[in-house]
N, C-alpha and C positions, 0 to 999 in steps of 0.2 A: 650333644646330639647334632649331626648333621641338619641344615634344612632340608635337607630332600630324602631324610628319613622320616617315615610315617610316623605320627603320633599314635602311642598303643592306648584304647579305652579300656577300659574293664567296666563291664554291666554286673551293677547287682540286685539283683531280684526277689522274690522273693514273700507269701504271703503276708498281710498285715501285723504287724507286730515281730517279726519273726526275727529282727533283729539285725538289720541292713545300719538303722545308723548309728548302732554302735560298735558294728565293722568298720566302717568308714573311720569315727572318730580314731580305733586302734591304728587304721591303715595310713591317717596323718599324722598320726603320735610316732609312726615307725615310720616313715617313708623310706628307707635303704638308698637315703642321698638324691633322690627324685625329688622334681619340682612338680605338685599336684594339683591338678585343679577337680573343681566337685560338680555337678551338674544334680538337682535335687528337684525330682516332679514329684510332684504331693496331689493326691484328693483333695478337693477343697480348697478355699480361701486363702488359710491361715498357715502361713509356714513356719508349722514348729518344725520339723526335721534342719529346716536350714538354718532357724535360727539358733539349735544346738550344733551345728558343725561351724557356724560362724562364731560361735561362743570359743571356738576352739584353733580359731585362725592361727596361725604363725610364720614365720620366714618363708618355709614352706611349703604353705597353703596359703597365704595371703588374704584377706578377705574379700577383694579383688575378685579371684579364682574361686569362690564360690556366690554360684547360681541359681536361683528356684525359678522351677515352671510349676506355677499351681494355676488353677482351673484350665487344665486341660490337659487328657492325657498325652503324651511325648509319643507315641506310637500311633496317634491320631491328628494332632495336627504337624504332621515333620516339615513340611513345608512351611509354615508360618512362626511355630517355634524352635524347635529342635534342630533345623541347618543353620538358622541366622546365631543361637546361642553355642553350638559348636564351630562357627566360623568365628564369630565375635573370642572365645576363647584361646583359638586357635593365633587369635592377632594380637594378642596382649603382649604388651612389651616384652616381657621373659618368658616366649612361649614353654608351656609346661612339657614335661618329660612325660607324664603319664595324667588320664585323664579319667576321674571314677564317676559313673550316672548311676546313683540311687532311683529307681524306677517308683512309680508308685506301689502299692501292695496289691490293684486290681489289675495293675497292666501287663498285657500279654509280651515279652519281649521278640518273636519273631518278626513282627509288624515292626519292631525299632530296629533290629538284624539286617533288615532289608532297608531300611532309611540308609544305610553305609553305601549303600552301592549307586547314590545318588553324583552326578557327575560334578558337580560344587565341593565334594568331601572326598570321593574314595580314593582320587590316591594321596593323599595326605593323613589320612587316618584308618586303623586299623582294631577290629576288637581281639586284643589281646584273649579275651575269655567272659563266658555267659559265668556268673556265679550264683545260684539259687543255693537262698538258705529257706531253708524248713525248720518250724519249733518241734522239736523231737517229741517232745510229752503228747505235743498233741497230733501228729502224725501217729504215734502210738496206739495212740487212745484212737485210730480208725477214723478220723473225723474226715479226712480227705482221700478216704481209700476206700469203696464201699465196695460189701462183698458180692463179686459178681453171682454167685449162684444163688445168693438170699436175694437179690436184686432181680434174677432170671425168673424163679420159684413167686414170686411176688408180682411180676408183672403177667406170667400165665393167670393168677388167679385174681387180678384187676390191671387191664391193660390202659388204664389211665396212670395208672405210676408212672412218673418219668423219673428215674436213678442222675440222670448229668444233671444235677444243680448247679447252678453257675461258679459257685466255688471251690468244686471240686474241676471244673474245666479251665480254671486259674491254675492250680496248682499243678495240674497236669499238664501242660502246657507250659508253665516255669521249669517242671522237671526236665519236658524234654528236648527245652531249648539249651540246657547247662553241658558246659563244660567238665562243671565240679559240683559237688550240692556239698553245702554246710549244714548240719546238725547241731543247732541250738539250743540253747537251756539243756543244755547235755544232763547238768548239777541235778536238775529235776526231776531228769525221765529215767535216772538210773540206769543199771547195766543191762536190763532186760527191758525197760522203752527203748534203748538206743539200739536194741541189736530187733525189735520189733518194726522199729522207722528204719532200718536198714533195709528190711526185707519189703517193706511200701515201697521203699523209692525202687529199688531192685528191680521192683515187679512193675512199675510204673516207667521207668526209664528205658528209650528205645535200642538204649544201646548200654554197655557196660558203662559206666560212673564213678570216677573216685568219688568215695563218703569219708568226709571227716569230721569226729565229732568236736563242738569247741564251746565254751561258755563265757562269757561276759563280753565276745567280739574278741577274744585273745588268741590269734595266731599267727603262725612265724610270717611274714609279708611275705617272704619268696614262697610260699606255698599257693599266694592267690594271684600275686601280680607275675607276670612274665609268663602268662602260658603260651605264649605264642598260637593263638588257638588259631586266629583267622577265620574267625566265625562268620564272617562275612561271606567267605567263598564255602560255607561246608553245610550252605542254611535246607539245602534237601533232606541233609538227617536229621534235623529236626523239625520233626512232624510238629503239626496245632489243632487242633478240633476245628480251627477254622480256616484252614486250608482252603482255598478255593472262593474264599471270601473278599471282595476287599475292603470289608471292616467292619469290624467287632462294636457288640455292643456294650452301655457303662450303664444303660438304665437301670441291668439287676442289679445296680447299689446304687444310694445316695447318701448323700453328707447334708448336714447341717448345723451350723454354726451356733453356739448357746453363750450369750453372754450375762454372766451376774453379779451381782456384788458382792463386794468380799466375804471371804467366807469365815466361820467363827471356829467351827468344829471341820477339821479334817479330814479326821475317820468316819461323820456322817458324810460325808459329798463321798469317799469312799467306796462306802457303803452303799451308797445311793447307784453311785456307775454299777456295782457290783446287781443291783436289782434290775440295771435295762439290760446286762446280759441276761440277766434268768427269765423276767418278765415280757421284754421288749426284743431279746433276739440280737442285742444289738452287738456287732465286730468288735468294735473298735474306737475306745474315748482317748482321744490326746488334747492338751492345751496345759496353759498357763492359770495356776489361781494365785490371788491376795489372799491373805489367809492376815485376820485383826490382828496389830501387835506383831508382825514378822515382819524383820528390813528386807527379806528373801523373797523372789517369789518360788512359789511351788510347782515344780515341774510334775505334770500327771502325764502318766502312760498305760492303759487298759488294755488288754487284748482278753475279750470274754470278762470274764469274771476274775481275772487275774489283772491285778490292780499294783501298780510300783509308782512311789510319790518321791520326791527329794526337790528340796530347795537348791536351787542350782546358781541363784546369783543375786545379788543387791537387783530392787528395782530402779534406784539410780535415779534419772531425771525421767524415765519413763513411766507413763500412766496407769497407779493400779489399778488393776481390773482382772477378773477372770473371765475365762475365754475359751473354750472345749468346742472341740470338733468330734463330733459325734459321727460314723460311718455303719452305714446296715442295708442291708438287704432289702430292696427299693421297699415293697410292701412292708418295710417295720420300720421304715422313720415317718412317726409320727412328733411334729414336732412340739407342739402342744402338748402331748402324753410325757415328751422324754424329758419337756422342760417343767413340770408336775411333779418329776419323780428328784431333779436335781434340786428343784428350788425348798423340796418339803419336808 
């Protein structure tokens, strides 16, 4: 690569859980001869995301070339995080051929679209393409598409209803900043979720969309990297519900951090996340547990009541302990209630 050819970014976005970094992990398993660097903003404290993409370092990707910004979101503080850690990358000795930002799972990506056109970065870098994935099962199942005329019919007869919940103006707002939208957990949502979440995004999307459906993060790399999109210069077509703003709020969610001691039985902690979705409302559990009698530790991933565990590595010289980041809807993290239902 020239120096005086632009670094391409590729943004991926995308609601919680929905499956961004175990896209990444496929798209450094495959790089197509590129030198990659990762840029990882997480809700919260505790960076699991980054510390399964570092689990995954290589020639590469370096460990080096991967990044986390946690507690704060990357399309809110750009000036303080987000120019100095895309310059700082930008200066590493091998500067990288291509550069991926996992977004958080609440952050809006227009407000990071518009970070490019700052005079320290834009001509030197480039966004290749917005990529928003969606869990197909549950775009299916209507969760982030509500029906305008049940919605219309409902507010004539109590004009206190408000239909834009804040997480349907996430996902709306992911859709229509992309490029391309990914369809995840394809496996799950069968042939008739997937041609259901085709016609949400469809309908949702301001402009035509390639949709492709894919599952476990498996696809061809030239299908995401190199679109040439130049999302930078094209940001008036994509609309945001907060247009006209300059910036969004994070209240309507909050995180908090759960730590305990190791744990005996699995499938009760399990089972236990699976009850703050039903009970407590709650998005979203990811962390690390000890589990008695295991050299592994246990990798947990929630999204609702959809719960996926796997030991993913020796804990090494590092300190057991389990460690859950819990994410909900500002009025349902209760943190005392949610740490009743984990510890009981």
């Amino acid at each position: 690569m020239s120096d005086l050819a632009k670094i391409p970014v590729t943004v991926i976005t995308g609601f919680l859980g929905a499956g961004k970094t175990t896209l990444i992990r496929h798209l450094m398993a495959h790089p197509q001869g590129k030198r990659l660097a990762v840029l990882v903003n997480e809700f919260g404290s505790v960076g699991v995301d980054g510390d399964i993409l570092k689990s995954c370092a290589d020639e590469n990707c370096p460990v080096e070339n991967i990044v986390e910004l946690a507690n704060g979101c990357i399309c809110c503080t750009v000036a303080d995080d987000f120019i100095p850690t895309i310059e700082a990358l930008m200066a590493l000795p091998q500067r990288p051929d291509h550069i991926l930002i996992e977004t958080s799972g609440l952050a809006l990506p227009k407000p990071l679209l518009k970070a490019f056109d700052w005079p320290a970065i834009r001509s030197r870098i480039t966004v290749d393409g917005v990529i928003a994935l969606a869990d197909a099962e549950a775009v299916a199942a209507g969760r982030f598409a509500p029906d305008l005329a049940a919605v219309a019919a409902q507010r004539a007869a109590d004009d206190s209803i408000d239909h834009e919940t804040p997480l349907s103006e996430v996902f709306e707002d992911q859709i229509a900043c992309a490029d391309l939208v990914l369809l995840t957990k394809s496996d799950l949502a069968g042939e008739a979720g997937l041609a259901a979440a085709r016609a949400v995004i469809a309908a949702e999307s301001p402009r035509k969309l390639p949709i492709l459906s894919i599952a476990e993060g498996i696809i061809d790399p030239r299908l995401v990297l190199g679109l040439n999109a130049a999302a930078e210069d094209d940001i008036a077509a994509r609309p945001s519900h907060h247009d006209g703003h300059d910036d969004h709020e994070h209240d309507d969610f909050d995180t908090v951090v759960i730590d305990l001691a190791e744990i005996t039985d699995p499938e009760a902690l399990q089972e236990a996340i699976r009850r703050l979705a039903r009970e407590q409302d709650i998005l979203r559990v990811k962390g690390y547990v000890a589990v008695t009698g295991k050299p592994m530790r246990m990798l947990v991933q929630a999204v609702g009541e959809r719960v996926r565990a796997q030991y993913d590595r020796p804990w090494g010289d590092t300190p057991r302990c389990t460690r859950l980041v819990v994410i909900g809807e500002h009025d349902h993290v209760d943190e005392a209630a949610i740490r009743a239902v984990l510890e009981g």
